[in-house]
C-alpha positions in Angstrom: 1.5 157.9 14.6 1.0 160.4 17.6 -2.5 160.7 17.8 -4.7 157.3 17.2 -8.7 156.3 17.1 -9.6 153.0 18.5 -12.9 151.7 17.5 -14.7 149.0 19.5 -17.7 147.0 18.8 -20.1 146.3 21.3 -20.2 142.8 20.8 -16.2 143.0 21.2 -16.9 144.7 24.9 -18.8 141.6 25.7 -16.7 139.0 25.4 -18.4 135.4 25.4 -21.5 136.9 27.0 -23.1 138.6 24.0 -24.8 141.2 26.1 -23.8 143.6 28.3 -20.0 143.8 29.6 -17.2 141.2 30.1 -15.1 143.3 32.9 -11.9 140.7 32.0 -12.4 142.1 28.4 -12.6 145.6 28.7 -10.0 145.7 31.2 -6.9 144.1 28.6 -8.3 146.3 26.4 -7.4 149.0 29.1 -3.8 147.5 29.9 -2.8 147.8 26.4 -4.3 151.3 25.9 -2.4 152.5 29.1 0.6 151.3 27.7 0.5 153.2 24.5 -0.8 156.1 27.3 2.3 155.3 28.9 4.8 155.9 25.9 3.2 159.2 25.1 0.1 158.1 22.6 -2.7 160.2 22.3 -5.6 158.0 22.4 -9.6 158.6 21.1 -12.0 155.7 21.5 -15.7 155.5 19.9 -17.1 152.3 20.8 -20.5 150.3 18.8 -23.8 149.9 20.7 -24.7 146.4 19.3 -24.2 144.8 23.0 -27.3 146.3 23.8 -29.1 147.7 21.1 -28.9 146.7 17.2 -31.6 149.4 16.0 -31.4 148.0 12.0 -32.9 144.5 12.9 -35.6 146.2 14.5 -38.8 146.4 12.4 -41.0 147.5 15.0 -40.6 151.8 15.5 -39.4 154.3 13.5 -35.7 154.2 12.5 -34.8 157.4 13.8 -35.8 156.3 17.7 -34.1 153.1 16.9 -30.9 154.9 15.7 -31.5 157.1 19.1 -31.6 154.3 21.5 -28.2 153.0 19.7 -26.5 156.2 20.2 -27.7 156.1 24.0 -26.1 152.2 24.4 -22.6 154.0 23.0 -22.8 156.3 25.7 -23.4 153.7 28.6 -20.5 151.4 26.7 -18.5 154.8 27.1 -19.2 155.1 30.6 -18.4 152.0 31.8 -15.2 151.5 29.4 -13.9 155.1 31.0 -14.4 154.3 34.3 -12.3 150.5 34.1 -9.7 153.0 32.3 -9.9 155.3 35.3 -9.7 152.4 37.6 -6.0 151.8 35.9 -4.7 155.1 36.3 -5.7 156.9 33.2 -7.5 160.2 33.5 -10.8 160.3 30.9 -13.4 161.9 29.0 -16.0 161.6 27.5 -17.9 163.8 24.8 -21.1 163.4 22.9 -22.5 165.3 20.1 -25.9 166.3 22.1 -26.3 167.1 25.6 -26.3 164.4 28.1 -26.7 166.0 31.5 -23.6 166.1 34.1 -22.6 162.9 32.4 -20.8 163.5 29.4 -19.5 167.3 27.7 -20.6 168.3 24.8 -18.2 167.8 21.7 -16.0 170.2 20.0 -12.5 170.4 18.8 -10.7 172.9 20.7 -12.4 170.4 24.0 -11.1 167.3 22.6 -7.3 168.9 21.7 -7.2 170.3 25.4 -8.2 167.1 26.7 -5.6 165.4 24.6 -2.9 167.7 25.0 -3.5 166.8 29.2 -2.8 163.0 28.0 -6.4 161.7 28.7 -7.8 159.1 26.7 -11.0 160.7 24.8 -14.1 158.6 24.5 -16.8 159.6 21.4 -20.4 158.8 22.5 -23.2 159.1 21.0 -21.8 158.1 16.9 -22.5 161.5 14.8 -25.7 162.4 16.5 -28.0 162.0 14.1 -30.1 158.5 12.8 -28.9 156.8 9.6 -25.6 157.4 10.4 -23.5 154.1 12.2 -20.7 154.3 14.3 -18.3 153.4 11.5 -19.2 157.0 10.0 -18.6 158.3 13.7 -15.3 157.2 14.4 -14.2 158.8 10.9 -15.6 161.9 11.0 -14.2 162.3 15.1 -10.9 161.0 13.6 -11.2 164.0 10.8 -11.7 166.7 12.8 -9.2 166.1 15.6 -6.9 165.3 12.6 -5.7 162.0 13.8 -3.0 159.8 12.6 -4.9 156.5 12.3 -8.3 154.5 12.8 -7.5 151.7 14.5 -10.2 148.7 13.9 -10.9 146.3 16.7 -13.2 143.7 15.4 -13.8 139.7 15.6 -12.1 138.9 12.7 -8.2 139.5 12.1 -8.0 141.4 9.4 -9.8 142.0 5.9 -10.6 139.3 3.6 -11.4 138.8 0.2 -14.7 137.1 1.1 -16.0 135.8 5.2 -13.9 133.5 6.4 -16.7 132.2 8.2 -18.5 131.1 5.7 -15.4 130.9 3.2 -12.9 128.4 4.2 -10.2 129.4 1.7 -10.9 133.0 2.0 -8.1 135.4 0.9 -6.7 137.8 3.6 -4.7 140.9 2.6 -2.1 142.5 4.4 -2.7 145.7 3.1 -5.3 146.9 0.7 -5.8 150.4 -0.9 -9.5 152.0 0.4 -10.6 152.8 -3.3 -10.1 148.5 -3.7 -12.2 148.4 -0.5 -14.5 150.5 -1.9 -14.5 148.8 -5.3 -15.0 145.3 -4.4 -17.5 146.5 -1.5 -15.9 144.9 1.4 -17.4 146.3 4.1 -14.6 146.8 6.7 -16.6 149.7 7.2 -19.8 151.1 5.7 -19.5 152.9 2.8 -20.5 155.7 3.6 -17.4 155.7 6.2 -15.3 154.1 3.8 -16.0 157.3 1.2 -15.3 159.6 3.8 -12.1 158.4 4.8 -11.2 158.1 1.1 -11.6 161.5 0.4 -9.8 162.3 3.5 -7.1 160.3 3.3 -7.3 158.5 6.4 -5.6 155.4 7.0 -6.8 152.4 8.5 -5.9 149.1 10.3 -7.7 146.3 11.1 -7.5 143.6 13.1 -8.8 140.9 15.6 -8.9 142.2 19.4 -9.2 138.8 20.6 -5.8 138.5 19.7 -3.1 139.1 23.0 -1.3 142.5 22.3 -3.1 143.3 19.3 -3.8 147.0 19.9 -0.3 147.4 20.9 1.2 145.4 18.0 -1.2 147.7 15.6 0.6 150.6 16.6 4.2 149.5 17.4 5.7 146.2 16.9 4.7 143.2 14.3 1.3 143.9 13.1 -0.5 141.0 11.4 -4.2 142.8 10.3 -4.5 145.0 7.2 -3.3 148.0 6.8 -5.9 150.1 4.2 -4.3 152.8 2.5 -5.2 156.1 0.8 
């Protein structure tokens, strides 16, 4: 793997606050990213909304504003990851697929490669752009078109099981797991729409549990102990 995407959940960015930030968080999540910076990685990052902003469970206005405010909460997330990044020595960007002022530049390709090819670390605001469409679809289709290597899925849980381990004592985990069985047995690692498009793509996958020391690193290099979804 050369080129990876890292995606974040909000509620991962917050630690044991919920909402909003943990700085002590973000900022392993940085050492480890500089690290794989450091050996010559090239490193894309699309981060959830959900520590601000969960438009689904929201009954009250339209779904498309709701979808709208959650691509906004990926953008702050963005910001405030980049600059913790920048405040370790890595140079950033960050691109969004509608105009955002001075803050962000607008997404494209041939933007993202250049930025790559400089060895910055690439942030995706803003999911796909458009309401109905989550984050999970986001981080695949980015991965897609910059023709990555890898997803790499941070998430609260340590890999994929057969059923939730929190409410599933005996739950099976897998160590690896083909997408069409994900599909299949609808195990929502990602939604399927995500899961489909990464199917017919071909992209590969890994999960596992950020809350575990080293476990971005160990995803790419090292002993990995998530699942590994195939194509």
């Amino acid at each position: 793997m050369r080129r990876i995407l890292l995606k974040l959940s909000g509620e991962a960015l917050a630690g044991d606050r919920h909402t909003g930030f943990d700085e002590e968080t973000v900022r392993g999540v940085a050492a480890q990213v500089k690290e794989l910076v450091d050996d010559g990685y090239q490193i894309g990052i699309v981060t959830g909304g959900g520590n601000f902003w969960r438009g689904r469970s929201s009954e009250s206005i339209d779904r498309t504003k709701a979808d709208q405010i959650g691509m906004l909460a990926t953008v702050m997330n963005c910001i405030y990851v980049s600059e913790i990044f920048r405040s370790l020595g890595m140079k950033t960007a960050i691109l969004t697929p509608f105009e955002c002022g001075s803050f962000t530049k607008l997404f494209s390709k041939d933007r993202a490669n250049k930025y790559f090819e400089k060895g910055m670390v690439v942030f995706f605001a803003g999911g796909t752009g458009h309401p109905y469409f989550s984050t999970d679809t986001g981080v695949v289709l980015r991965a897609v078109e910059v023709e990555a290597d890898a997803i790499l899925l941070a998430k609260s849980v340590d890999g994929v099981y057969d059923a939730d381990p929190a409410k599933v004592p005996d739950a099976k985990k897998y160590d690896e797991i083909s997408i069409d069985e994900v599909i299949a047995r609808n195990l929502q690692v990602v939604d399927m729409t995500a899961s489909i498009l990464a199917r017919d793509n071909k992209m590969p996958m890994r999960v596992f549990g950020l809350n575990q020391p080293g476990s971005i690193v160990r995803s790419v290099k090292g002993s990995f102990s998530g699942t590994k979804i195939t194509v």
